[in-house]
VOMARMI-313385 format. One record per residue (C-alpha): x, y, z. Coordinates in pm, whole numbers, padded with zeros to 5 digits, always signed. Layout:
BEGIN
XYZ ...
//
This chain:
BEGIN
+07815+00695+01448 +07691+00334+01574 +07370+00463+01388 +07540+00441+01060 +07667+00177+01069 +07358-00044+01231 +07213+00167+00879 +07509+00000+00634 +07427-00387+00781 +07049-00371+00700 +07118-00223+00369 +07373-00508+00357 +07198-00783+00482 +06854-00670+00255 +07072-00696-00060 +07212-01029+00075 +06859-01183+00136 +06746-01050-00185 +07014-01219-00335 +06918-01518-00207 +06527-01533-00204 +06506-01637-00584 +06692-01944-00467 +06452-02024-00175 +06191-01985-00387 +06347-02209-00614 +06439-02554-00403 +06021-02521-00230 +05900-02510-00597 +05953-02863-00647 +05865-02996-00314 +05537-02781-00342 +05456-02957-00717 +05495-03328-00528 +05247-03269-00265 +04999-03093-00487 +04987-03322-00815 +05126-03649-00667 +04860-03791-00455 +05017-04150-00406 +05303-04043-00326 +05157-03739-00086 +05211-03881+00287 +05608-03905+00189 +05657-03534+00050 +05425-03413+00282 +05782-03395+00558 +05992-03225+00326 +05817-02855+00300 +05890-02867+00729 +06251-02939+00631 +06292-02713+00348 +06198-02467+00665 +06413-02605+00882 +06703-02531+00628 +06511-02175+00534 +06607-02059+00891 +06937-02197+00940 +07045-02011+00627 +06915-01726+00715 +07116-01722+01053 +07373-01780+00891 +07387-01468+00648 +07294-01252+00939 +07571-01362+01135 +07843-01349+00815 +07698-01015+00772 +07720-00898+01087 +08147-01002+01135 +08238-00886+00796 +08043-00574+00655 +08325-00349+00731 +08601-00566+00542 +08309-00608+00220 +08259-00224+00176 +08644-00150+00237 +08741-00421-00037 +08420-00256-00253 +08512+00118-00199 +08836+00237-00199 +08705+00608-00097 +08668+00464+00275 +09043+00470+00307 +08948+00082+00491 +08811+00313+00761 +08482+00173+00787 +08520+00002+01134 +08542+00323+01276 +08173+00355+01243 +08069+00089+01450 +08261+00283+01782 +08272+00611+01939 +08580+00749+01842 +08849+00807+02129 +09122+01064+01926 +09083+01388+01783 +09191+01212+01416 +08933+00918+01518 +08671+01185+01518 +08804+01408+01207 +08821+01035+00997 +08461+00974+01136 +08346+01270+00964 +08524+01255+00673 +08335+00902+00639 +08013+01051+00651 +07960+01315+00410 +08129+01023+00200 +07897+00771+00244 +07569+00968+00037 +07798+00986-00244 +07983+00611-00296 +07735+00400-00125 +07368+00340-00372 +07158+00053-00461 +07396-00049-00713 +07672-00043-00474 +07537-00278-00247 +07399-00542-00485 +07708-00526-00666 +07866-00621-00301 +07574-00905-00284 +07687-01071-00585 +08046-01065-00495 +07988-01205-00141 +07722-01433-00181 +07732-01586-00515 +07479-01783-00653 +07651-02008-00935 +07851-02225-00652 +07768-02595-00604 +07704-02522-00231 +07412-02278-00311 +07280-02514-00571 +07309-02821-00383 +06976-02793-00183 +06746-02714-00524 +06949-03050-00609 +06858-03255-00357 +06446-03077-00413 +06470-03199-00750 +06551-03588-00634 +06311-03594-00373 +06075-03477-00697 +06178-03743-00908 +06205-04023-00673 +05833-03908-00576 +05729-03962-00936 +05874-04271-00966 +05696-04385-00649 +05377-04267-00810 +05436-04386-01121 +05502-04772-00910 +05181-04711-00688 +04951-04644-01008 +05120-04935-01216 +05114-05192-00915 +04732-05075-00864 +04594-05117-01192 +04775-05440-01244 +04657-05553-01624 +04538-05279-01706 +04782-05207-01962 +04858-05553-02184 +05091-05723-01914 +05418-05829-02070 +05561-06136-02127 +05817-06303-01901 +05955-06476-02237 +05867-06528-02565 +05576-06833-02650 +05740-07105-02770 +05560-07337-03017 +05476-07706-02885 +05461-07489-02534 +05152-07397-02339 +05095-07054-02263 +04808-06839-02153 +04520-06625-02274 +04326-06431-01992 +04028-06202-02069 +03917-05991-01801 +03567-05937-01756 +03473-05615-01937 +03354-05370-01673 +03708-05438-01500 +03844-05210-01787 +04151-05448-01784 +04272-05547-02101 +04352-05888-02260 +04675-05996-02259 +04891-06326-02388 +05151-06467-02155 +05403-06779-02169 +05378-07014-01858 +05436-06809-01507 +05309-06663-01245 +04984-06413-01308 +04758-06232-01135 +04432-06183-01307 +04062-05996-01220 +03817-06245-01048 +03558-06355-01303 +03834-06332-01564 +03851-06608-01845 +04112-06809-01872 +04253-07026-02126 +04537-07257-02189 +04652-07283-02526 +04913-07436-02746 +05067-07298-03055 +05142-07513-03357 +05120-07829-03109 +05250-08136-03238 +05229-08478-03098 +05013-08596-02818 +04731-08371-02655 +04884-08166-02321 +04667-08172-02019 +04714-07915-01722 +04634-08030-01426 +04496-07754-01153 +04537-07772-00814 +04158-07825-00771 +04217-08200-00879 +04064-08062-01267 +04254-08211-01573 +04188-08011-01878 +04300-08138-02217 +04421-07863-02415 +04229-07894-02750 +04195-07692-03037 +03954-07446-02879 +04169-07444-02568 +04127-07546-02244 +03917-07261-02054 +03886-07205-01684 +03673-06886-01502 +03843-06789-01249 +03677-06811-00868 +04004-06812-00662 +04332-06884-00656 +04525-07211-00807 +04829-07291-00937 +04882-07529-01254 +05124-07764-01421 +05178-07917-01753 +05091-08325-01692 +05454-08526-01713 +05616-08190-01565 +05541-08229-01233 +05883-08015-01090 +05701-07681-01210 +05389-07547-01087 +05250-07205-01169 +05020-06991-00995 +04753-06781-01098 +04624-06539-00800 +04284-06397-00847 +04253-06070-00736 +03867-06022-00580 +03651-05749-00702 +03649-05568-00401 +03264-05394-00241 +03271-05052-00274 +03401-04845+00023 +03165-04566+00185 +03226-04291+00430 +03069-03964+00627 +03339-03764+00646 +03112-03487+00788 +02941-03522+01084 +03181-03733+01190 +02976-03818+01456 +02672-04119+01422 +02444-03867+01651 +02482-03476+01620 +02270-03258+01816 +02205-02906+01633 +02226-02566+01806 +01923-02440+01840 +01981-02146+01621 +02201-02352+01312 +02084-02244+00983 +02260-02576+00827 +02423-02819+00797 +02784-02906+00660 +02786-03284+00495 +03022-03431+00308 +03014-03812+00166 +03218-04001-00079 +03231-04354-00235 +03549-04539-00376 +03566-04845-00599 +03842-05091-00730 +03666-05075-01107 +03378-04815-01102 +03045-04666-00911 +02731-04686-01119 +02517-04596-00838 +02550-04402-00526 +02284-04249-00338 +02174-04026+00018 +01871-04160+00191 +01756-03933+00405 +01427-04016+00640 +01279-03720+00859 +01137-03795+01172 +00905-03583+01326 +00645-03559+01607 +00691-03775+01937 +00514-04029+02149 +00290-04241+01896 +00298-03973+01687 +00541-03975+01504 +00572-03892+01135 +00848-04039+00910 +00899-03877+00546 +01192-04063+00305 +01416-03881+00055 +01708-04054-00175 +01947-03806-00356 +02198-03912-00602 +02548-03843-00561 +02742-03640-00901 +02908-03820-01080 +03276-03716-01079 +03576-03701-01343 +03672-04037-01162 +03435-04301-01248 +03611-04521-00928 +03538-04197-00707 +03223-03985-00582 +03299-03724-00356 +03024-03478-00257 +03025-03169-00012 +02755-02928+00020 +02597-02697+00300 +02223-02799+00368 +02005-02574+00469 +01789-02651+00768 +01473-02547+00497 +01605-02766+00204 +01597-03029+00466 +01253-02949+00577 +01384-02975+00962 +01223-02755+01239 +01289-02753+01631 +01194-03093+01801 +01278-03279+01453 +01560-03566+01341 +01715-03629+01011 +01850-04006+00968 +02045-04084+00639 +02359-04306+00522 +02493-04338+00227 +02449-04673-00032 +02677-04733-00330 +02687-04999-00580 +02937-05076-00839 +02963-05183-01171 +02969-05596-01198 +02709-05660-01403 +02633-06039-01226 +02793-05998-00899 +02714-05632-00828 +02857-05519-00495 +02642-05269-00279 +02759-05107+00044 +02597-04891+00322 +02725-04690+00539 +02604-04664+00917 +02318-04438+01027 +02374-04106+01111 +02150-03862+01327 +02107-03500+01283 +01896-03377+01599 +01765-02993+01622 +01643-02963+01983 +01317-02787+02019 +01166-02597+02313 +01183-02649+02632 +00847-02810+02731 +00609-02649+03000 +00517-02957+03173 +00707-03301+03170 +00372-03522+03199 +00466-03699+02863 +00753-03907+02853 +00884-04186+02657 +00655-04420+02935 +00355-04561+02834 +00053-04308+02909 -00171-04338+03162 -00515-04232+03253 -00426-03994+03600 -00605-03780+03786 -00637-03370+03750 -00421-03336+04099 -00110-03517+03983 +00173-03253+03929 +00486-03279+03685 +00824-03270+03844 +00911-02994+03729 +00541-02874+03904 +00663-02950+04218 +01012-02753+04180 +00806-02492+04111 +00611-02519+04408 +00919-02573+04654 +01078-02290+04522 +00771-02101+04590 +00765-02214+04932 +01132-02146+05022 +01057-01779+04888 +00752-01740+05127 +00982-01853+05418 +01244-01590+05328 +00982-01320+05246 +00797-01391+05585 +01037-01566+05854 +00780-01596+06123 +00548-01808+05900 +00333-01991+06139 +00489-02372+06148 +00144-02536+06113 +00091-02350+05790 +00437-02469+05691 +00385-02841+05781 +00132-02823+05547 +00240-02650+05249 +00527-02896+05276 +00326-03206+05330 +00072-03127+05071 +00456-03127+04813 +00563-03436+04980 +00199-03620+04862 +00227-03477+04537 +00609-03645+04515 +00463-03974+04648 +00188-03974+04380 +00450-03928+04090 +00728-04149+04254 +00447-04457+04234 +00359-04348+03930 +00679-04428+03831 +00749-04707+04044 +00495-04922+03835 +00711-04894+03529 +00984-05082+03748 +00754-05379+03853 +00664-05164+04200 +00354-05274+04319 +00181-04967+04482 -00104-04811+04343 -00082-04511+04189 -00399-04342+04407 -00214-04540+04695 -00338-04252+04982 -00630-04459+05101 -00405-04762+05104 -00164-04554+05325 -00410-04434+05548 -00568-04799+05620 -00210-04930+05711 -00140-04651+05972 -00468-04705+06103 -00414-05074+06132 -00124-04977+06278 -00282-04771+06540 -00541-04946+06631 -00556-05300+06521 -00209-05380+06564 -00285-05555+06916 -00505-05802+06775 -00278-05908+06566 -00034-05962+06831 -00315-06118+07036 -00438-06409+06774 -00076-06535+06703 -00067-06414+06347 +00318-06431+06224 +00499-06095+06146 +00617-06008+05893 +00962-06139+05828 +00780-06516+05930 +00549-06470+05650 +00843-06369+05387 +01034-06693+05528 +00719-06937+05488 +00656-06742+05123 +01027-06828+05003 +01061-07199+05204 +00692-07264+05031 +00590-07021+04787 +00700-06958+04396 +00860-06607+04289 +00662-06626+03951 +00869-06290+03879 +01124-06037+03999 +01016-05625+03994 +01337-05550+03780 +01229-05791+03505 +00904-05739+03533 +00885-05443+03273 +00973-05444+02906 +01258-05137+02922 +01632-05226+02853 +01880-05197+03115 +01979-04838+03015 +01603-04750+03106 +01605-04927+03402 +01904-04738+03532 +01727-04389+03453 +01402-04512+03587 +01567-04588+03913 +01747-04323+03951 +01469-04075+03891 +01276-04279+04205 +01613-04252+04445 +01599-03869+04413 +01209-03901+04437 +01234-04098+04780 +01530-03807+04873 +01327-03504+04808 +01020-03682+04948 +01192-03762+05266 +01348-03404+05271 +00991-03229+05266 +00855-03475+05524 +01089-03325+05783 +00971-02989+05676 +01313-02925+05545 +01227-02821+05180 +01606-02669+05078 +01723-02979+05098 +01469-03121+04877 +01522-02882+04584 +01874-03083+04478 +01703-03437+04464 +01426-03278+04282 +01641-03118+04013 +01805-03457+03971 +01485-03663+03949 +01375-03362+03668 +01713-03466+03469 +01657-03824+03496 +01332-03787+03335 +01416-03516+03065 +01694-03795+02986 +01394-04030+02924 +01236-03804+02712 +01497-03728+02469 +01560-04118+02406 +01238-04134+02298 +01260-04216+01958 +01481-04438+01821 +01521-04535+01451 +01605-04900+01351 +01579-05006+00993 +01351-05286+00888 +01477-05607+00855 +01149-05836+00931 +01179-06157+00718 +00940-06125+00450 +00841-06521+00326 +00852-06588-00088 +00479-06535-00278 +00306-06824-00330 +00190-06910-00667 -00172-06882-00712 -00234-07238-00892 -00082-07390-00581 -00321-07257-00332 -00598-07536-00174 -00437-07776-00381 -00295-07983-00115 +00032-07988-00306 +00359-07951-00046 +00624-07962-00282 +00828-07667-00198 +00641-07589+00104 +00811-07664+00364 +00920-07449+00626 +01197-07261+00662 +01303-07305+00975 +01621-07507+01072 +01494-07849+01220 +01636-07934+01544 +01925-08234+01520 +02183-08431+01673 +02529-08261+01719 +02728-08234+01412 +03045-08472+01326 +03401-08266+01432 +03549-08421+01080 +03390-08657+00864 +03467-09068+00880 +03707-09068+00564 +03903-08718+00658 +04003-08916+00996 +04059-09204+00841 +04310-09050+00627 +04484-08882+00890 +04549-09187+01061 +04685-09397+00712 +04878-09058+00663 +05060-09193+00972 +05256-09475+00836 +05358-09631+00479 +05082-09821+00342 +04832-09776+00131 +04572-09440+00120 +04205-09517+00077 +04052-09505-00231 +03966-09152-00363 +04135-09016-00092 +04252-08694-00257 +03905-08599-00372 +03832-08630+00012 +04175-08393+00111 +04114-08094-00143 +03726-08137-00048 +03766-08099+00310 +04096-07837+00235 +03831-07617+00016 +03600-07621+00287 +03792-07583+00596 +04079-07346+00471 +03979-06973+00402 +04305-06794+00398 +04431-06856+00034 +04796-06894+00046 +04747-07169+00306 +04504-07342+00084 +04760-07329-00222 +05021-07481+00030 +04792-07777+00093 +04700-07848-00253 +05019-07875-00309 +05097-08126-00022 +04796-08324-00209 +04937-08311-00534 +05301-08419-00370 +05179-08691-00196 +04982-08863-00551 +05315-08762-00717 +05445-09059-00455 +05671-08806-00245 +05678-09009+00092 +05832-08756+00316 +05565-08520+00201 +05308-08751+00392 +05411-08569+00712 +05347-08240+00612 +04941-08342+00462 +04873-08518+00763 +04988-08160+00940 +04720-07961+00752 +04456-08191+00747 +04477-08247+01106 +04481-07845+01134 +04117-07869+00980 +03952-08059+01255 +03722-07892+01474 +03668-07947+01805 +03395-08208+01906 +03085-08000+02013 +02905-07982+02301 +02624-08227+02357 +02333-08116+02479 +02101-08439+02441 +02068-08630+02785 +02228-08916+02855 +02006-09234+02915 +02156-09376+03287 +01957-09667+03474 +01937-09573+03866 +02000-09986+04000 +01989-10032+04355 +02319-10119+04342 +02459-09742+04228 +02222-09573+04421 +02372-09770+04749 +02689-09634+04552 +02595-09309+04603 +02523-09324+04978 +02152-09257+04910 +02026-09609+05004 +01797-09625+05337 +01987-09839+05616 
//
C-alpha cells in the first residue's frame, strides 16, 4: 500500500508544479527582456535571472514539502468516496478492518481519481489569482521598468544635445541668452537657451544674443579676460574649452559653459587576446575579432596586416589593409571572422603582424587611433642542424659541429659503452676528447659574441700555452718576469680598460643572458667529457641546445618605422645661398629655464599685502593659469579668483596668491659649471698647501 500512495503524491505534486510553471515562466519573462534589449542598463539585470533561481528553488521546496504533509487531507476534502480513509495508504495496516478498508480503497481509486481530479485539486490548493503568487511577477515587472528608466537616463545623459536641449526659463527681452550650434558631424542639434549653465560639443559655435535690446550695448565678459559687445549680429565665441561668463555690471552671477571634447576613437583585439600567439602546428585558422567605438561616428577603420616570412637576412615582408563593415551603428564597427591559414597566405616558419587603425568623422580635427601590434606565429619544422642562429654568420671551418651534432654524438657514445662494456679506455678517452674539442670550438665560437677574446681555431693557441707550460715555464721563473696576477695589478694601477667583454657586443641584455647561459652549460658539458664522464654531459648539453633554439626563435622582430623624414626642399631654393627657413631642426643647447617668470613672482609677492598690483597683472595670472593648469575645473576656480580680485574682493587676494603659487615649478637642475678661483689662501683652506 505505501506504493500507492508514493503513486497519489507524484500525481499530486505534477499537477501542483504544472499549476505553477506558467507563473515561473511568467516573472523570468521580464527579467530575460532587460538583459537582452537593454544594453545600458545590462550589468544591473544581469543579478536578477540568479535570483529569480534562487526563488525558483525555494518554491519548489516548498510545494514538495506542503504536498508531502497534506495529500491525504486534499483528496479526502476532494473525494468523498474515500470515506477520509486515505492515510491508511501511506502504512501497513495492523487490524483485520485496517486491511478490509485498505482494499476497499483500492479498487476505488481507478474509478474517482483522473486527470481532472487532480488538477481540479491543483486549483483548489494552490491558487493562482492570490497577491502572494503574483507578488514576485510584480516585483519582475519593477525591476523591468526601473531598468528602462535607467536606460532611458544613460542614453539621454550620453547624447547630451542631441535632442534641442530645453530651456531652464523662458528668454526674456532686454536679457541675454544663448545660441549654440554644434558642429555638424556631431549630429547634435541647435538649440536656444536663457542664461545658465550648458554643456556644449567642442568646436561648437557660440553666440550671445539679445532680444529686442533697448538701451546701452551689453558686454559679457569671459573668464579668459575677452569682453564681447553684444551687437546686432551677436557676440560669437568657438568653443576650445571650458569658461564661464557674466553679463558686465552683474558681477554676483557667473555662468558656465563646459565643453565636452570630441573624444579619439577607441580600438580593441578582442581576439587573440594575446600581443604574441604562437599557432599549433596543425591550426587551419584563425579566430579574430576587432571593433572600433566613437563618441560621434567612424568614417574609416581598417586591418593592416604585414606577413613576414623567411629568416636571417632574408626575410620577406608583404602588407595587406582590409576595411572593416560598416555596421547599423555608425559610432560602432564590430567585426568577427575565422581566417583561414590560406586566405592569410601563412605557412610553417611564417608571422602575421597587424593592428587595427580607426579614424572618425571631424572633418578639421580628425582623430585616428591604433591599436598595439599583434603577432600570429605558426612554428615550422624542427631544423636539422642549429648552425644558423639569430648571431651574425661567420665564415667556419667544415669540422665545426652544431650542438645539437654533438648530442648526437654523446648519445652515440653512451650507447657504444652500454652495447660493449669492456670498451678499451684508450679508445674511450678519445671518442670523448675528440666531443670535448668539438664543444670548445663552438663554446668560443660563441664566446666572441660576448666580447671573449679566444680565437675561434684557438687549438694551436692551446697547444703553445701547455707547451710553454711544460717546457719554458723555468725560464720564465729564471729571468724575473712577473706572474701573472703582477702583470694584471701593473695593467689596472697603469693601464686603461678601453672596454669591458659584456659591453663589448651590440645584443640587449635579454641576449646577453641567453648567450651566457648557453656558454655555462658549454663549459659544464665540456668539463664533463674531459673526465671521460659523458652521462653527465648530456644534461648541460640539452640546456646549451635550448638556450640557443631560444636565440633562434627571437630572431625576428618587427618594429614599425618611425625614422624622421625632413620637409622637401623647394627646387628654386637650391644653390641659391638663401637660409631663410633653413635652419636646423634640432633644439639648440641653452641655459636652464626660469621656474616662473619675473612678473608671475612678482605678483605673488604684492598678492601678499594691500597695496597696489602691477600693471596688467591679470593678463599675466590667466596667462600663466592657462599655461600651468590642465585639469579644467581647477582652471575655472582660478579664473574666477582673477576675476574676484579686479572686482576689488580683498579677502579673495589670499586664495589667488594660493593658486598662483601652486603653478611654480621647481628650480631646475644646473648643469653649467660654476666659475671658482683656486687662491692660495683657500687652497691652504683646504689642507692641500705644502708645509
Amino acid at each position: 500500500m505505501r506504493d500507492a500512495a508514493d503513486l497519489l503524491r507524484g500525481r499530486l505534486r505534477r499537477a501542483v508544479l504544472r499549476r505553477r510553471a506558467p507563473l515561473w515562466l511568467a516573472t523570468l519573462l521580464p527579467l530575460l527582456a532587460c538583459a537582452l534589449c537593454l544594453p545600458a542598463a545590462r550589468p544591473y539585470t544581469l543579478a536578477a535571472p540568479p535570483l529569480w533561481a534562487v526563488w525558483l528553488l525555494w518554491d519548489l521546496a516548498r510545494w514538495q514539502r506542503r504536498v508531502g504533509a497534506q495529500w491525504a487531507a486534499w483528496l479526502d476534502a476532494a473525494v468523498p468516496a474515500l470515506e477520509d480513509s486515505s492515510a491508511l495508504l501511506a502504512g501497513a495496516a495492523e487490524t483485520p478492518i485496517a486491511r478490509l478498508q485498505q482494499e476497499r480503497l483500492r479498487t476505488r481509486l481507478a474509478a474517482t481519481l483522473g486527470p481532472d481530479e487532480y488538477r481540479a485539486i491543483a486549483r483548489l490548493r494552490a491558487p493562482v489569482a492570490a497577491l502572494s503568487a503574483w507578488l514576485p511577477m510584480l516585483l519582475a515587472l519593477a525591476v523591468a521598468g526601473a531598468a528602462w528608466g535607467w536606460q532611458q537616463r544613460q542614453l539621454t545623459g550620453a547624447a547630451g544635445g542631441h535632442a534641442a536641449a530645453p530651456a531652464a526659463r523662458a528668454i526674456v527681452d532686454g536679457e541675454i541668452y544663448l545660441r549654440v550650434a554644434p558642429p555638424a558631424y556631431t549630429g547634435v542639434a541647435a538649440f536656444e537657451t536663457a542664461a545658465r549653465d550648458i554643456e556644449v560639443p567642442q568646436y561648437a559655435d557660440v553666440r550671445w544674443c539679445v532680444r529686442n535690446a533697448g538701451g546701452a550695448q551689453p558686454v559679457v565678459e569671459l573668464s579668459d579676460g575677452q569682453a564681447l559687445p553684444v551687437g546686432a549680429d551677436c557676440a560669437r565665441w568657438r568653443a576650445g574649452e571650458s569658461i564661464f561668463w557674466r553679463a558686465r555690471g552683474k558681477a554676483g552671477t557667473r555662468y558656465n559653459v563646459r565643453v565636452r571634447p570630441d573624444q579619439a576613437p577607441q580600438v580593441s583585439v578582442v581576439a587573440p587576446n594575446e600581443l604574441i600567439t604562437v599557432l599549433p602546428a596543425d591550426a587551419g585558422g584563425v579566430q579574430l575579432e576587432l571593433s572600433a567605438r566613437d563618441d560621434y561616428a567612424i568614417v574609416r577603420a581598417s586591418l593592416h596586416m604585414t606577413l613576414a616570412r623567411g629568416s636571417g637576412e632574408n626575410i620577406r615582408f608583404s602588407d595587406r589593409e582590409v576595411p572593416l563593415p560598416e555596421s547599423a551603428d555608425p559610432k560602432l564597427r564590430h567585426w568577427q571572422k575565422r581566417w583561414t591559414l590560406a586566405v592569410l597566405g601563412m605557412e610553417p616558419g611564417d608571422e602575421l603582424y597587424f593592428f587595427v587603425r580607426a579614424t572618425d568623422n571631424a572633418p578639421e580635427h580628425a582623430h585616428t587611433t591604433q591599436s598595439p601590434t599583434y603577432t600570429l606565429r605558426l612554428p615550422g619544422p624542427a631544423a636539422e642542424s642549429l648552425d644558423a642562429t639569430a648571431l651574425p654568420s661567420m665564415v667556419k671551418p667544415e669540422s665545426l659541429r652544431s650542438q645539437r651534432q654533438i648530442i648526437m654524438d654523446t648519445e652515440q657514445l653512451l650507447a657504444d659503452l652500454q652495447a660493449k662494456p669492456n670498451l678499451p679506455r684508450a679508445t674511450l678517452r678519445e671518442r670523448s676528447e675528440s666531443i670535448a674539442g668539438d664543444q670548445a670550438q663552438l663554446r668560443r665560437r660563441y664566446g666572441m659574441f660576448l666580447g671573449e677574446e679566444s680565437s675561434l681555431f684557438g687549438d694551436e693557441h692551446e697547444h703553445e700555452h701547455e707547451h710553454e707550460q711544460e717546457h719554458g715555464g723555468g725560464h720564465a721563473a729564471e729571468h724575473g718576469a712577473p706572474k701573472r696576477g703582477a702583470e694584471a695589478a701593473i695593467i689596472a694601477e697603469f693601464g686603461h680598460a678601453h672596454d669591458q667583454e659584456d659591453n663589448a657586443t651590440i645584443f640587449d641584455p635579454a641576449t646577453k643572458a641567453l648567450l651566457k647561459r648557453a656558454l655555462a652549460a658549454m663549459w659544464d658539458a665540456e668539463k664533463s667529457l674531459r673526465a671521460i664522464t659523458p652521462k653527465s654531459a648530456l644534461a648541460p648539453e640539452y640546456k646549451a641546445l635550448a638556450a640557443i633554439k631560444e636565440l633562434q626563435q627571437a630572431e625576428r622582430v618587427y618594429l614599425h618605422r618611425t625614422a624622421f623624414v625632413p620637409p622637401a626642399l623647394r627646387e628654386e631654393k637650391r644653390m641659391s645661398g638663401d637660409m631663410v627657413g633653413a635652419l636646423s631642426y634640432k633644439r639648440a643647447q641653452g641655459g636652464a629655464a626660469e621656474p616662473a617668470p619675473a612678473e608671475v613672482r612678482e605678483l605673488v609677492l604684492a598678492l601678499a599685502g594691500d597695496g597696489t598690483l602691477p600693471a596688467l597683472w591679470s593678463k599675466s595670472a590667466r596667462e600663466i593659469i592657462a599655461a600651468r593648469i590642465t585639469d579644467q575645473e581647477q582652471k575655472l576656480a582660478a579664473q574666477r579668483a582673477v576675476q574676484d580680485v579686479a572686482d576689488g574682493c580683498a579677502a579673495c587676494r589670499a586664495v589667488l596668491r594660493a593658486w598662483l603659487r601652486g603653478t611654480l615649478a621647481e628650480a631646475p637642475v644646473r648643469l653649467q659649471a660654476q666659475p671658482l678661483a683656486d687662491t692660495p689662501f683657500r687652497r691652504a683652506w683646504r689642507g692641500k698647501e705644502q708645509p
